[in-house]
C-alpha positions as CSV (number, residue, x, y, z in Angstrom):
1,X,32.4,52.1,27.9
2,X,29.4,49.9,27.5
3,X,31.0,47.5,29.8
4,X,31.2,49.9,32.6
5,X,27.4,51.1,31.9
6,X,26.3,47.6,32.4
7,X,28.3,47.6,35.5
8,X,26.7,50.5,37.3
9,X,23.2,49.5,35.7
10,X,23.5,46.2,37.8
11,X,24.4,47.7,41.0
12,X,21.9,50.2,40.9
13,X,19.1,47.2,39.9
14,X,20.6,45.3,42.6
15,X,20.4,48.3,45.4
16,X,16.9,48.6,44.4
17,X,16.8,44.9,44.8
18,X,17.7,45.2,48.2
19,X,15.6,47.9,49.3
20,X,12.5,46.1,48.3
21,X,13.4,42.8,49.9
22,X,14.2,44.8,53.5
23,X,11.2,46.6,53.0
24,X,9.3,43.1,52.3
25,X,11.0,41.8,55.4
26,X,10.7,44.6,57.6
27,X,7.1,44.5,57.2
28,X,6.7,40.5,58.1
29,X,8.5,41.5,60.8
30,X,6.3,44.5,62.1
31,X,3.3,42.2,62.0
32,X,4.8,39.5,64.7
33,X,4.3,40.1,68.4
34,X,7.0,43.0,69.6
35,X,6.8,41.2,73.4
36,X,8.4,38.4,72.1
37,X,12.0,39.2,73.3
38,X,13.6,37.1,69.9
39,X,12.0,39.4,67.8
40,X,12.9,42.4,69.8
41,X,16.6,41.3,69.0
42,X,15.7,40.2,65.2
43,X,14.8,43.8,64.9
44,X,17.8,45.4,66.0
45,X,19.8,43.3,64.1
46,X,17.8,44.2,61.0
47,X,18.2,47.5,61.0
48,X,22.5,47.1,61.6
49,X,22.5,45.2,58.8
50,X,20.1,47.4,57.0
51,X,22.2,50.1,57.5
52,X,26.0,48.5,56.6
53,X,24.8,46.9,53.6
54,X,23.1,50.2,52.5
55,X,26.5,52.2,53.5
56,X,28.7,49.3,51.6
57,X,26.0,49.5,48.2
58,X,26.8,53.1,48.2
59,X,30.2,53.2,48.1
60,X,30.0,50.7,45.6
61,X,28.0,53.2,43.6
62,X,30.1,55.7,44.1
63,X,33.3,53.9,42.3
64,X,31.5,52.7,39.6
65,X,30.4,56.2,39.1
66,X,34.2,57.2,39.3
67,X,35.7,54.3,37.0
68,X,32.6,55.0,34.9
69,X,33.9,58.9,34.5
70,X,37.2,57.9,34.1
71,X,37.0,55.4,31.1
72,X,34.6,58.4,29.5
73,X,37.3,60.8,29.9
74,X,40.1,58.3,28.1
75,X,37.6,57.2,25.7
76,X,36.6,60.4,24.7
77,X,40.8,61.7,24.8
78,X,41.5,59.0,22.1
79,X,38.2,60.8,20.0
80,X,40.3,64.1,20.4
81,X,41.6,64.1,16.4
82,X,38.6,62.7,14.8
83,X,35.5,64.7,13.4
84,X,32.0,63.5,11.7
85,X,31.4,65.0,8.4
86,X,27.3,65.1,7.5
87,X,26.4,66.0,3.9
88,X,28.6,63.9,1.8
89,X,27.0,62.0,-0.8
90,X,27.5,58.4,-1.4
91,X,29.0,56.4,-4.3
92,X,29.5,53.2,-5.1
93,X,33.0,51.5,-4.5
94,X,33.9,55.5,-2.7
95,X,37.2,56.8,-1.4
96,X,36.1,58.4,1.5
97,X,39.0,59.9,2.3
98,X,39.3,61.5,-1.4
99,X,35.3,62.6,-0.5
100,X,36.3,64.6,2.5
101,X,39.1,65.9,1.3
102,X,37.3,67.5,-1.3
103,X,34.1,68.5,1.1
104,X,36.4,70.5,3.2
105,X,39.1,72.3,0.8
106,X,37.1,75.4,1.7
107,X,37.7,74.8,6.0
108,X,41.6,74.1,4.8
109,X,43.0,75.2,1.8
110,X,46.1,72.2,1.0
111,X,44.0,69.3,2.7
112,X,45.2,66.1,1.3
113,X,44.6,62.6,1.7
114,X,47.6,62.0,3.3
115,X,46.9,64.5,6.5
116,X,44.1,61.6,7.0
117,X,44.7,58.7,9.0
118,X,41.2,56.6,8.6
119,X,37.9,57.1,7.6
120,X,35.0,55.3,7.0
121,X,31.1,55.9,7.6
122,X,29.6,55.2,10.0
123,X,25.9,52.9,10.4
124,X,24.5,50.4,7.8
125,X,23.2,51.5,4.8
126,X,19.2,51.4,4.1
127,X,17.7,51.7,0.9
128,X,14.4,53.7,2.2
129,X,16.9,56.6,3.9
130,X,17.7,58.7,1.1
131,X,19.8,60.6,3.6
132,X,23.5,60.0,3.6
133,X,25.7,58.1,6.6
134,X,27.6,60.4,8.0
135,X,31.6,59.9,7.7
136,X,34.1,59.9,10.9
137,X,37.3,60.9,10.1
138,X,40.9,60.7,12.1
139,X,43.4,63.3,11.0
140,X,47.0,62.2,11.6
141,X,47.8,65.7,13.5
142,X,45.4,67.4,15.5
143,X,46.3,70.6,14.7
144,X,45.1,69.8,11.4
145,X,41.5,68.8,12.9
146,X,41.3,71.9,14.7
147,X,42.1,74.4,11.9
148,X,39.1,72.4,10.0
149,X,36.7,72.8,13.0
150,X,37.7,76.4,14.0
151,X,37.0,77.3,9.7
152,X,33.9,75.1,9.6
153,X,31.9,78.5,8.9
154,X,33.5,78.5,5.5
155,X,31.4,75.7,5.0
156,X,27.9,77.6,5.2
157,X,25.8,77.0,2.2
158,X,27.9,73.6,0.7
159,X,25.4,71.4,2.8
160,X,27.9,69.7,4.7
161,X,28.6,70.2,8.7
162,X,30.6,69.1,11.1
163,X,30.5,67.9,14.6
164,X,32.7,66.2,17.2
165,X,32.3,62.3,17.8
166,X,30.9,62.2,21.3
167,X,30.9,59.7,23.9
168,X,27.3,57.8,24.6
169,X,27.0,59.7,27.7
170,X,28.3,62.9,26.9
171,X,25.9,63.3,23.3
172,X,23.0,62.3,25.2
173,X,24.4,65.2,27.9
174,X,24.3,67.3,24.2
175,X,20.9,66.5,22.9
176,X,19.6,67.4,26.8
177,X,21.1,70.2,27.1
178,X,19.7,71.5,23.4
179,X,16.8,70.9,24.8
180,X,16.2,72.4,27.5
181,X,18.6,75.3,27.1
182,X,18.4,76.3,23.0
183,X,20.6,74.8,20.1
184,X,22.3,78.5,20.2
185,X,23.7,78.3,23.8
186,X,25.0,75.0,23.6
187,X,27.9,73.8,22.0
188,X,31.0,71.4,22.5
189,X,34.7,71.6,22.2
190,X,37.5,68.8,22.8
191,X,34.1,66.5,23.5
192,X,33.0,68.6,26.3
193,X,29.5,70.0,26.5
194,X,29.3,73.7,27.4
195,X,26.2,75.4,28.0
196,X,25.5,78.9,28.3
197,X,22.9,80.0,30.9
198,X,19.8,82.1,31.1
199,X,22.2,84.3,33.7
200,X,24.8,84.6,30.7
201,X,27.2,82.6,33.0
202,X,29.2,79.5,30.8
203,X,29.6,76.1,32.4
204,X,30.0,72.8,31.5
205,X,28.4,69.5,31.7
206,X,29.0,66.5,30.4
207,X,26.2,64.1,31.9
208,X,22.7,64.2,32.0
209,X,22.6,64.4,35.7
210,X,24.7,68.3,35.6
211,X,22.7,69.0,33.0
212,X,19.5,68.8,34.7
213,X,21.5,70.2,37.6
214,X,22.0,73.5,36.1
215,X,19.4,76.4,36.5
216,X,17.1,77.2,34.0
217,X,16.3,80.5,34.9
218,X,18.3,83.7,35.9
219,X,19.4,83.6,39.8
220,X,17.8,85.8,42.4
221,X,21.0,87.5,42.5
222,X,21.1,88.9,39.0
223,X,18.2,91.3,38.6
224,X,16.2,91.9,35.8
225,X,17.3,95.5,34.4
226,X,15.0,98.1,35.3
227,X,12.7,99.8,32.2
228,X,13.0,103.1,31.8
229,X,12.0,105.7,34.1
230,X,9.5,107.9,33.1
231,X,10.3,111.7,33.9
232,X,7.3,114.3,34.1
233,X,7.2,116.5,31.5
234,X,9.1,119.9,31.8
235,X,7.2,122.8,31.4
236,X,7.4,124.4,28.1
237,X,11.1,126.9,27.8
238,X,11.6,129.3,25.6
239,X,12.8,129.0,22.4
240,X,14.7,131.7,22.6
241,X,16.8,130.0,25.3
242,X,17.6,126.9,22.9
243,X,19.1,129.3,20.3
244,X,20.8,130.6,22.3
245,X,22.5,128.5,24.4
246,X,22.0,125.2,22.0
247,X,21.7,126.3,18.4
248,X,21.2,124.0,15.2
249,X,24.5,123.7,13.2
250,X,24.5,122.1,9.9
251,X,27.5,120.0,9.4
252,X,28.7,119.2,6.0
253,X,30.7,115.7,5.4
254,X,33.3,116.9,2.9
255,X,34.8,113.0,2.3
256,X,35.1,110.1,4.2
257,X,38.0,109.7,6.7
258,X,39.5,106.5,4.5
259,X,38.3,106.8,1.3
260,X,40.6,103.9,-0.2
261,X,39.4,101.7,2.6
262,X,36.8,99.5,0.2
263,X,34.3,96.7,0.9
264,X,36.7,94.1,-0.2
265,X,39.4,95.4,2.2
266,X,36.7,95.5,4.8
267,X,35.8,91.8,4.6
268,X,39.5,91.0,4.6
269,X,39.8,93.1,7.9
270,X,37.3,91.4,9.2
271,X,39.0,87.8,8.6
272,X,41.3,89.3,10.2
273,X,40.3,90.4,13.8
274,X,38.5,87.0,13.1
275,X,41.6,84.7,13.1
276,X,43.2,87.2,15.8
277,X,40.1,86.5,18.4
278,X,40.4,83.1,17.2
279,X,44.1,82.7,18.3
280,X,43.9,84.6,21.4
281,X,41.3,82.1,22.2
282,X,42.7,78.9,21.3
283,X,46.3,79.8,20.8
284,X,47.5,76.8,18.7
285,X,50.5,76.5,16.0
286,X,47.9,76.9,13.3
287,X,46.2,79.6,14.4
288,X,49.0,81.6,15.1
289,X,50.3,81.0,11.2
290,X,46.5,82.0,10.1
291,X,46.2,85.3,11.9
292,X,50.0,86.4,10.8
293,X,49.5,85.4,6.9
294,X,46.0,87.3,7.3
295,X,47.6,90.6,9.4
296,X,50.7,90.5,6.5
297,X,48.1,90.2,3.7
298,X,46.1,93.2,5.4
299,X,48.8,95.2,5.7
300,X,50.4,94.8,2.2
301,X,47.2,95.5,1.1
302,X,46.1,98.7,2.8
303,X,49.6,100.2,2.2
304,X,48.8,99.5,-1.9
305,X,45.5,100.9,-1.5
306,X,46.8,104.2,0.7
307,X,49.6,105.0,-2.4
308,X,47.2,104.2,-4.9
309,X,44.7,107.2,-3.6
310,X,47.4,109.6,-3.1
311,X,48.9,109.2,-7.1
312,X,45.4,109.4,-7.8
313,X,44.4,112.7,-6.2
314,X,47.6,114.0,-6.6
315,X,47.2,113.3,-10.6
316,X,44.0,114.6,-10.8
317,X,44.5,118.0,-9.2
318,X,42.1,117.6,-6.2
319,X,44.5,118.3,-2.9
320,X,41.6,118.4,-1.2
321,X,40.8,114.6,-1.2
322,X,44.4,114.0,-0.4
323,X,45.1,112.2,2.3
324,X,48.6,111.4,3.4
325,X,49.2,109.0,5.9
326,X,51.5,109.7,8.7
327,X,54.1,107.2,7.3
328,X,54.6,108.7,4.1
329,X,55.1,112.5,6.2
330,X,58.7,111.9,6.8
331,X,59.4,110.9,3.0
332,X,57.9,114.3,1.8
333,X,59.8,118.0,1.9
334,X,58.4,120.3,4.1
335,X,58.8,123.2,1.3
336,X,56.6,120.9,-2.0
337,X,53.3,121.6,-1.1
338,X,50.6,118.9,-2.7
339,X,48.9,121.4,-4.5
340,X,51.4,121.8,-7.5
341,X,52.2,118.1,-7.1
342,X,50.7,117.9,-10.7
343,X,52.7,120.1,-12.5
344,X,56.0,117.9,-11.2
345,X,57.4,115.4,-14.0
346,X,56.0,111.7,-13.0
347,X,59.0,110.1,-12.4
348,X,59.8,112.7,-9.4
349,X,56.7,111.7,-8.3
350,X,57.0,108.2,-7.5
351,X,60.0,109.5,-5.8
352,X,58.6,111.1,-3.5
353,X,55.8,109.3,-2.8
């Protein structure tokens, strides 16, 4: 990759080479007399030959450019199962593998050292940076590497973060875009740089050049939304019309409409519709096995949690709190009614509930 940067460097140093020198010559040439026929000719030769080698420098440019974006692309394909790992603190005579193994048993619960192909940090090490290298790592499956990234959340508060090892060209794509468009609406996946506009459109860009291509402010076609209208005040109404025709009712919340449904169930819902957007999105092996374990889980548990409320209210006498879901209707006689529920020996009501 540095090879090929070099490459197009010295092309574009030597177009600008060229354009200098035909401008030097071109003036030399304006100063000499324009009767002279012999410099009539030079003239119009000149600018021929201006113009091919200008036409042949550009298409050079242009397959540099192209062999340049092409070794980024395979470069940046063989980067596809490796991560960087910032936060991990360093030791003497360290197994870094055994390190981020341990840094990241919250991202993947069962990560061992085996589902690690190489690792190693990265930079030389400075006694005045306190600050420690960051670690690149190559999982041996990339389903593996994308379970860690997609759970990298789980992460929050350890100190340690994640990020994808970028090409030169596309991190300095990155680090532009951040800037100019905010650290929130940038972000990268599979080492490409997507950026979410001030219209709310997503593209992506994975060189300075598109970055600085894209607009940073909404389009002409997307209009601002309008504020709020201001309507005159109505003239006063009776109040006698309101209670009649829209009176105040109190309403009284007896109990809530899932009473069993606690906080603890709520977060695990949550992880839940998490995993499932998560695999809809990205719709890999290991997110598929994520969601199902978590949508088993959630229903094992709110089933529990359902029976456990009904034995309770049926136990403590209240069939007003009882709620009985509509999969436990068919399993019930139409003729017991829940309010003598209580007075039944206990073992008939397991039965029936």
């Amino acid at each position: 990759m540095a090879e090929a940067a070099s490459i197009k460097d010295s092309v574009s140093g030597l177009v600008d080479q060229f354009k200098q020198q035909m401008a030097e010559f071109q003036t030399s040439l304006s100063k000499a007399d324009p009767a002279n026929p012999s410099v009539a000719s030079v003239s119009s030769s000149f600018a021929v030959f201006k113009e091919f080698v200008l036409k042949a420098l550009e298409s050079l440019q242009k397959q540099v450019d192209l062999v340049t974006r092409q070794v980024d692309q395979i470069e940046t394909r063989s980067r596809r199962s490796m991560l960087l790992v910032h936060g991990i603190a360093e030791a003497e005579s360290e197994d870094t593998a055994v390190l981020v193994v341990n840094a990241l048993q919250a991202a993947r619960d069962g990560l061992a050292a085996v589902d690690i192909k190489r690792s190693r940090r990265l930079g030389g090490r400075s006694g005045r940076d306190k600050k420690p290298r960051v670690v690149l790592v190559e999982f041996k499956d990339t389903a593996i590497r994308d379970d860690v990234w997609f759970n990298k959340v789980e992460l929050k508060g350890s100190g340690v973060t994640l990020g994808e090892f970028l090409t030169k060209p596309r991190h300095a794509a990155f680090m532009e875009a951040r800037e100019r468009f905010g650290v929130r609406s940038c972000w990268t996946w599979n080492g490409d740089v997507y950026i979410l506009g001030k219209d709310g459109v997503k593209r992506r860009a994975n060189s300075i050049a598109e970055v600085k291509s894209l607009p940073t402010t909404p389009s002409a076609d997307v209009a601002a939304p309008a504020g709020p209208s201001v309507a005159p005040c109505p003239a006063p109404i009776n109040k006698e019309l309101y209670d009649e025709h829209a009176p105040v009712r109190s309403i009284k919340v007896k109990h809530l409409p899932a009473p069993w449904l606690t906080e603890e169930i709520k977060a695990l819902l949550g992880k839940k519709n998490s995993a499932k957007s998560r695999y809809r999105s990205y719709p890999t092996d290991a997110n598929k096995a994520r969601y199902h374990a978590l949508r088993n889980r959630c229903s094992t548990i709110c089933r529990d949690a359902q029976r456990r409320h009904i034995h309770q209210s049926v136990e403590n006498g209240d069939p007003a709190k009882t709620t009985v879901p509509s999969q436990f209707s068919l399993s019930c006689p139409k003729f017991l009614s829940v309010s003598f529920t209580n007075s039944l020996p206990r073992t008939l009501t397991h039965m029936i509930f």
